[in-house]
MARSEKOL-829238 format. One line per 4 residues: number of its first residue (from 0); their letters; for each residue x negated, y negated, z of C-alpha. Coordinates in pm, whole numbers, padded with zeros to 5 digits. Layout:
<rs>
NUM	A	X Y Z  ... $
</rs>
This chain:
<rs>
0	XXXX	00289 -01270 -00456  00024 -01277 -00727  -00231 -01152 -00470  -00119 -00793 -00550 $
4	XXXX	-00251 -00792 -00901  -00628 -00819 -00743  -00555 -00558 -00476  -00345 -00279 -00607 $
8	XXXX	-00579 -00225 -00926  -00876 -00211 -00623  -00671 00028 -00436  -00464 00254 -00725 $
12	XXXX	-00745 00196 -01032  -01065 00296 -00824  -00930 00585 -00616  -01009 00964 -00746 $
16	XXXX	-00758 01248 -00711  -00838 01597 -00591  -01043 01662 -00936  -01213 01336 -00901 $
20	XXXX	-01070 01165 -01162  -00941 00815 -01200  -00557 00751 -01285  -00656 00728 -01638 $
24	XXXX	-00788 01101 -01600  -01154 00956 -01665  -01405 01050 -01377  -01502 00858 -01108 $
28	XXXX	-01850 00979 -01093  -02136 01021 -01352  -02319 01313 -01197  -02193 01623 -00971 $
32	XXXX	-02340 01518 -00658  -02083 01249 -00613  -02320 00912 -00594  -02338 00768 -00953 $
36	XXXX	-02052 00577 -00994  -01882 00584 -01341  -01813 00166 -01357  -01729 00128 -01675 $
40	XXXX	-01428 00382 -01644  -01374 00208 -01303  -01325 -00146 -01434  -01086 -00012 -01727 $
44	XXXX	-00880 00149 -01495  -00827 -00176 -01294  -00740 -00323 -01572  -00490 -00020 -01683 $
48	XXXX	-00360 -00085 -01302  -00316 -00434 -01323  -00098 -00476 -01626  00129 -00180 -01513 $
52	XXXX	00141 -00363 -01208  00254 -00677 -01317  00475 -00440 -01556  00681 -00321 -01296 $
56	XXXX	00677 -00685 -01104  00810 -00866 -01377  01136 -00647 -01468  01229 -00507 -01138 $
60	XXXX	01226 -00942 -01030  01400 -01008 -01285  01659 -00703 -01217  01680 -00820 -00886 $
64	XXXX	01770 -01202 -01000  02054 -01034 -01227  02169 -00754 -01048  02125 -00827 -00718 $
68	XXXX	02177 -01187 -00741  01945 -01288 -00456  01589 -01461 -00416  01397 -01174 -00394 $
72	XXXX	01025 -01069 -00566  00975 -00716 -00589  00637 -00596 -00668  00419 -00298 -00523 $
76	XXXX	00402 -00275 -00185  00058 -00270 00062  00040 -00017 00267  00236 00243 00041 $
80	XXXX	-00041 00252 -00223  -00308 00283 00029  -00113 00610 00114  -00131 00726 -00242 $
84	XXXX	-00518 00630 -00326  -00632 00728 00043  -00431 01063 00140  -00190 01177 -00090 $
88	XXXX	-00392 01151 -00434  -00730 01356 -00273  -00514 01650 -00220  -00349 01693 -00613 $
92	XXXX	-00369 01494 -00940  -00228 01155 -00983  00055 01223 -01178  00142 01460 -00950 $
96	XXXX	00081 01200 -00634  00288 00933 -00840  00591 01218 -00926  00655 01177 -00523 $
100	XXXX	00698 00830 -00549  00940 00848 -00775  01129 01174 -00591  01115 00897 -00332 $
104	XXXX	01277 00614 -00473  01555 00864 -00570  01597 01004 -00220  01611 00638 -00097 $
108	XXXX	01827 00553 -00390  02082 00876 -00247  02056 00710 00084  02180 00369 -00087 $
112	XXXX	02461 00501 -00253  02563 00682 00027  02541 00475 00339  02264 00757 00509 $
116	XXXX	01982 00444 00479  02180 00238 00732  02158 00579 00958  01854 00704 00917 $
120	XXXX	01727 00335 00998  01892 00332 01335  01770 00704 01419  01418 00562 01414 $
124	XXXX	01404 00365 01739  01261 -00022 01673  00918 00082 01909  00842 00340 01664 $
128	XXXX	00922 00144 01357  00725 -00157 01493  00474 00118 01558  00476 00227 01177 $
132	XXXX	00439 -00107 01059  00088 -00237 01278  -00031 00131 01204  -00015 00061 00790 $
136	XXXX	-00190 -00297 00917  -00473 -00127 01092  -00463 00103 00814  -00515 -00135 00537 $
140	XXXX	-00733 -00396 00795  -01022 -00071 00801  -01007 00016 00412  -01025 -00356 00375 $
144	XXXX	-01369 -00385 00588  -01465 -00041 00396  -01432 -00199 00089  -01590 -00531 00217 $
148	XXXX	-01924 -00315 00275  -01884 -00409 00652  -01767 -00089 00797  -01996 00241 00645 $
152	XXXX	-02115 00561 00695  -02372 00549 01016  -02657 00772 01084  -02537 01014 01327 $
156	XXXX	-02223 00813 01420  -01899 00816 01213  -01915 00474 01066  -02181 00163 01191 $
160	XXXX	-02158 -00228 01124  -02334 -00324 00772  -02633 -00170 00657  -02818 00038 00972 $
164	XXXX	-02592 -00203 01203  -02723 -00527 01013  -02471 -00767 00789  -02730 -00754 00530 $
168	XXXX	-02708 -00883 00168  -02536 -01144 -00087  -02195 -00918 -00107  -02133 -00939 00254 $
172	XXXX	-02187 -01311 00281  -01906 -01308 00005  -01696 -01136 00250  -01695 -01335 00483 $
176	XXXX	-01657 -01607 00307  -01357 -01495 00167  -01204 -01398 00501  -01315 -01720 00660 $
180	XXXX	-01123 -01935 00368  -00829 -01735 00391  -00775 -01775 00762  -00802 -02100 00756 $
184	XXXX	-00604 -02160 00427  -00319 -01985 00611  -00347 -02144 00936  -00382 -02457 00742 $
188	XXXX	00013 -02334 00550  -00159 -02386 00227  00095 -02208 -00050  -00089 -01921 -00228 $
192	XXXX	-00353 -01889 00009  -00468 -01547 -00026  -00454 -01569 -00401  -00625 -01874 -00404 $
196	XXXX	-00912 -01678 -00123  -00937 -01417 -00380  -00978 -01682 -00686  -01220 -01865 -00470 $
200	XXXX	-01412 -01630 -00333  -01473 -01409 -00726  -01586 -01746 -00799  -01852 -01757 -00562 $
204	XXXX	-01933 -01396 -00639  -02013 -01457 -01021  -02222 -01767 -00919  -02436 -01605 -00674 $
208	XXXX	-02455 -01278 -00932  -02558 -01529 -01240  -02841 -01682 -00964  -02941 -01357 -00710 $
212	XXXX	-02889 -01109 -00981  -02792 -00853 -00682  -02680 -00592 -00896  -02456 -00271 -00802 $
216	XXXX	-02503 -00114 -00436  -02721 00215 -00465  -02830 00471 -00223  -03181 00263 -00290 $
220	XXXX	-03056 -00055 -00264  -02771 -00036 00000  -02713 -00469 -00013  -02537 -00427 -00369 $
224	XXXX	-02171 -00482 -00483  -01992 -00193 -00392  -01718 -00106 -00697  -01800 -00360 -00970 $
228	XXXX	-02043 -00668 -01009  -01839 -00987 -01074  -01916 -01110 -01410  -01697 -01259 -01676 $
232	XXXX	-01468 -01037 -01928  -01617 -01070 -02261  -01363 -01268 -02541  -01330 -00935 -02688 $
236	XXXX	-01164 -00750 -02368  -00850 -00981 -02422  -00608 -00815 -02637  -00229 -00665 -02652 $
240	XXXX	-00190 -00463 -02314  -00272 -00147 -02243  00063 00036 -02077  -00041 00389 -02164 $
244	XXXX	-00065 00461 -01807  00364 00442 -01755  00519 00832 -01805  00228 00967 -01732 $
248	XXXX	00339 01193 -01429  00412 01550 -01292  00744 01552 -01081  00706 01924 -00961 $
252	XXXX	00334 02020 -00992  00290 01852 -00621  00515 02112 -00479  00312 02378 -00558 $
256	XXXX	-00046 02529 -00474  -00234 02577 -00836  00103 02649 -00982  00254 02873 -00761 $
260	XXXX	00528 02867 -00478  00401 02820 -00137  00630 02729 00188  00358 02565 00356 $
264	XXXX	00279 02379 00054  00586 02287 -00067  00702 02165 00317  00396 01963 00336 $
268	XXXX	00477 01803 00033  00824 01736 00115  00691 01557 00462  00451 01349 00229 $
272	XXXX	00792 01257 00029  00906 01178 00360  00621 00938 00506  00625 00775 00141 $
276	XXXX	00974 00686 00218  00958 00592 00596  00669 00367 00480  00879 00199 00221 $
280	XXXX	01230 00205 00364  01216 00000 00716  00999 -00349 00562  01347 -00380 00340 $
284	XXXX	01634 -00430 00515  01406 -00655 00778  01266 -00855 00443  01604 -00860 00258 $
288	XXXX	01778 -01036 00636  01494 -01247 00693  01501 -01380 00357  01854 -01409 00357 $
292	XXXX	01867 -01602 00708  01550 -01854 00597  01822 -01963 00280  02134 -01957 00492 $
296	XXXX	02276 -01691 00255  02420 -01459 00577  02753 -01406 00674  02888 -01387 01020 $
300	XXXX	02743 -01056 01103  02429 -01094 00993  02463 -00918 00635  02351 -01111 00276 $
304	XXXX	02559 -01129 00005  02578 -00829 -00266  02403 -00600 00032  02436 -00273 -00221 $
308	XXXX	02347 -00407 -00508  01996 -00562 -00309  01908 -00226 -00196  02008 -00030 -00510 $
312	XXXX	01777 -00230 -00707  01520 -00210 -00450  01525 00185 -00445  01540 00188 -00822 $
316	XXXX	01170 -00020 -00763  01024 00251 -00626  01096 00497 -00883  00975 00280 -01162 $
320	XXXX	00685 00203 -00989  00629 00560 -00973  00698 00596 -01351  00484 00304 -01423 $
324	XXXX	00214 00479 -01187  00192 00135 -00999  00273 00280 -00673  00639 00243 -00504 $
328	XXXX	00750 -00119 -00548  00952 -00312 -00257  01084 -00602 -00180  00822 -00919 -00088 $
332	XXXX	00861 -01120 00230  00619 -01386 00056  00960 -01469 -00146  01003 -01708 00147 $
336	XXXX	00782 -01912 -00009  01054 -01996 -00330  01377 -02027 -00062  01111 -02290 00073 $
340	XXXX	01152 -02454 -00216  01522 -02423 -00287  01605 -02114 -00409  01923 -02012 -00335 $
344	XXXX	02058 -01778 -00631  01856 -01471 -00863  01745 -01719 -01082  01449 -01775 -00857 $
348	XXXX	01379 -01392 -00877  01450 -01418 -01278  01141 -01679 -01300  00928 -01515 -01124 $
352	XXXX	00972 -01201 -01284  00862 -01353 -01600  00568 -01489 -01457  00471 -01151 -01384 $
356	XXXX	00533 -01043 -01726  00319 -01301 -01857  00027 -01220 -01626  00009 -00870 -01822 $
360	XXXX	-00214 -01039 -02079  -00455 -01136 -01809  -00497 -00794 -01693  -00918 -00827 -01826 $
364	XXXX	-00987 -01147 -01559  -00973 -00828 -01298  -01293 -00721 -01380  -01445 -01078 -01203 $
368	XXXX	-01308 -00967 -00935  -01537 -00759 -00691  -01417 -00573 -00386  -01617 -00825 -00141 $
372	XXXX	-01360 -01079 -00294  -01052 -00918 -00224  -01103 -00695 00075  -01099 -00973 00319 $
376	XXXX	-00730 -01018 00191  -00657 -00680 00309  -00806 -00706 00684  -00625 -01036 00692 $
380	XXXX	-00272 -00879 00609  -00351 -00659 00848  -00441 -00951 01105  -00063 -01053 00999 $
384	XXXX	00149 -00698 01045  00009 -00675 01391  00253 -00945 01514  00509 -00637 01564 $
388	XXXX	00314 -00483 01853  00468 -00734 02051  00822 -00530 01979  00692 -00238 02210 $
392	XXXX	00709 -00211 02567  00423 -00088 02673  00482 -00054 03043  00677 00208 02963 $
396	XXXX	00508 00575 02853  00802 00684 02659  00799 00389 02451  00439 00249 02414 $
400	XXXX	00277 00630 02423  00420 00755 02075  00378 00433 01912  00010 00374 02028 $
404	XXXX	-00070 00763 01925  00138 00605 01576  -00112 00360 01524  -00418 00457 01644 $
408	XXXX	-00366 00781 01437  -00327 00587 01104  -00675 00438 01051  -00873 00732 01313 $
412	XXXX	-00739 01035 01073  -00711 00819 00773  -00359 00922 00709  -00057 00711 00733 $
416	XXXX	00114 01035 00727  -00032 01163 01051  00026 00881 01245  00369 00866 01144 $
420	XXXX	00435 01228 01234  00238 01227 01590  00478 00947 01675  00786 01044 01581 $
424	XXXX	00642 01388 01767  00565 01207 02084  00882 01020 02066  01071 01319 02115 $
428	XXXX	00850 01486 02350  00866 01187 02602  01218 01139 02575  01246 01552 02650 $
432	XXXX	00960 01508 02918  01184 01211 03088  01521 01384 03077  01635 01162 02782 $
436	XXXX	01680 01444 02533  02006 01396 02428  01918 00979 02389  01672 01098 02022 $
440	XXXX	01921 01125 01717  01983 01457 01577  01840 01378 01285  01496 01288 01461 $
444	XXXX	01435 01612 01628  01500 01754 01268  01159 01547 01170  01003 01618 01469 $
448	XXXX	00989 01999 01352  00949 01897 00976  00602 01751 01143  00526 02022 01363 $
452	XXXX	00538 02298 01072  00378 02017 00831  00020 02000 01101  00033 02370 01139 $
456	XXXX	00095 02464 00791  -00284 02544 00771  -00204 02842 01023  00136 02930 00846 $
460	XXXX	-00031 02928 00492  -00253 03194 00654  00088 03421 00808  00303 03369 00480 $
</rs>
């Protein structure tokens, strides 16, 4: 699971909100035209965003271990902070983009308590959840080849391969080193092998720094590293932690437009809410059985032991990952790899929350760590959450139509949000279309609309 403290502070501690500020409130940029990156205030923030990452790792594990009683990491999940640093934060401050994650986590924690979860999980049909699931993957696979330097800006085309359509320069070699070393660690079932890619490949970064000298990537000099040059953290960078970024949010400042009520606004937000919470709440229940079934830990119909208690814990995640603005925290399927080894009780989850705690104080060996080095990580996971197209059938238009517009619509509008809604829009639609109204659950035509008003809110913001 360690993995996450490379990417999320890559993800969450480089992104700028609608001001253009980092989480910290520092900006991202040095000058008004957007190009000078500020790096210094970049590499503290990934180091603000690791140790509240590992923060919220360690004690939610370990909460898990002694609440729920069951093998199960919890740390912040992929996919949801992409969400947050890609769509949600551009459009209002952080602490106002990590105050929905924690209205989340309490809506999901309502849902717990009072048995809606199970229902609003089997009002989603499995085609579109599937669907969810490879869009996130294609979703994080693109930001992941973004990142890499693979994937930019072309010259009269959206986006082009490398530099001018070339894979030019030192960084990009590091890519693909990188992604090369973790396929084959994988396919090779090598334990840690994405953390051990990302250790790897930093490595190889600093070395070919210390000999190329390669420097950061400029408009000028387009073959640089793209957020930080890997170097190593001075002696003097490692000290107490730095938590100052936990309580720093706004729960109800999201909901408005510059501080005043707006119905297109404030249903946009609540479909934003909504996505958050679709993108967190169907991974659980599959990791929490799959888990369960790998240690034998099921009972006859398919349930694990202390079910509430699992999922209680698991909600509460998410809201102190909001509060620790470490993005929405879930439940890990890598926890596989300690039932591997044995684990059959929350012990397991107690020891590795307190590895997590521990890796706080390492929080400066982030800054080694360039994007080239970790992005590959990200296409691969991607590579891995396709497997789940294989759940839709797509010989049939009402099924495989709204979950290809699903996924296709993730990475193509850059918004998990939208591709989420167009499904769950064409879902209905085809259903209608076929004569299968009455076969959608209630509560799904009740999103449907959500979504309609939530892509036309531009031309209702104009009527109200």
């Amino acid at each position: 699971m360690a993995y996450i403290l490379a990417l999320n502070p890559l993800i969450i501690g480089t992104a700028a909100d609608k001001n253009g500020r980092l989480i910290d409130g520092a900006p991202k940029f040095l000058d008004a035209a957007g190009k000078t990156l500020n790096t210094a205030a970049i590499d503290h923030n990934k180091i603000l965003v690791l140790a509240v990452t590992a923060l919220v790792a360690g004690v939610m594990t370990i909460a898990m271990g002694i609440w729920g009683r069951f093998p199960l990491g919890i740390a912040t999940g992929l996919g949801i902070n992409s969400l947050l640093a890609y769509v949600v934060a551009p459009t209002m401050t952080w602490g106002q983009a990590m105050g929905l994650v924690v209205w989340e986590g309490i809506l999901i924690l309502v849902f717990v308590l009072t048995g809606l979860r199970e229902i609003i999980f089997r009002a989603v049909p499995r085609s579109l959840r599937s669907a969810i699931s490879v869009g996130i993957g294609l979703f994080i696979a693109f930001v992941g080849l973004v990142d890499g330097g693979i994937i930019r800006k072309g010259a009269g085309t959206p986006v082009t391969l490398g530099v001018g359509g070339d894979l030019l320069g030192w960084p990009i070699l590091v890519f693909l080193v990188g992604f090369c070393l973790v396929a084959v660690l994988h396919h090779k079932h090598v334990k840690g092998s994405m953390l051990i890619a990302i250790i790897g490949t930093s490595l190889l970064g600093v070395i070919v720094e210390a000999v190329a000298h390669v420097g950061p990537q400029t408009d000028t000099h387009p073959t640089g590293w793209q957020l930080n040059v890997p170097r190593w953290p001075a002696a003097s960078s490692f000290s107490w932690p730095d938590l100052s970024l936990v309580g720093h949010i706004d729960l109800f400042g999201g909901f408005l437009a510059d501080g005043h009520f707006r119905i297109g606004v404030f249903l946009g937000t609540l479909l934003i809410v909504f996505s958050l919470m679709l993108a967190d709440f169907f991974d659980t229940m599959g990791t929490v059985v799959a888990i369960g079934s790998q240690a034998g830990l099921l009972d006859e119909d398919g349930n694990p032991p202390h079910l509430k208690e699992i999922l209680t814990v698991d909600a509460l995640a998410a809201v102190a990952g909001g509060v620790g603005q470490a993005s929405s925290a879930t439940a890990y399927i890598e926890s596989a790899a300690g039932v591997g080894e044995g684990a059959r009780t929350g012990l397991a989850s107690v020891v590795t929350g307190a590895a997590f705690l521990v890796s706080i104080f390492l929080s400066p060996i982030v800054s080694i760590i360039p994007s080239e080095a970790a992005a590959p990580v990200l296409v691969f996971v991607g590579f891995l959450m396709m497997a789940q197209v294989l759940d839709v059938d797509w010989t049939d238009l009402e099924d495989g139509l709204p979950a290809f517009l699903g996924m296709i619509l993730m990475p193509f509008a850059y918004s998990i949000t939208t591709g989420i809604g167009a499904g769950i829009i064409a879902h209905c639609l085809t259903k209608a279309v076929g004569g299968k109204a009455r076969t959608v659950h209630p509560l799904l035509w009740v999103v449907a609309a959500l979504f309609v008003i939530y892509f036309a809110q531009g031309v209702l913001v104009k009527i109200i």
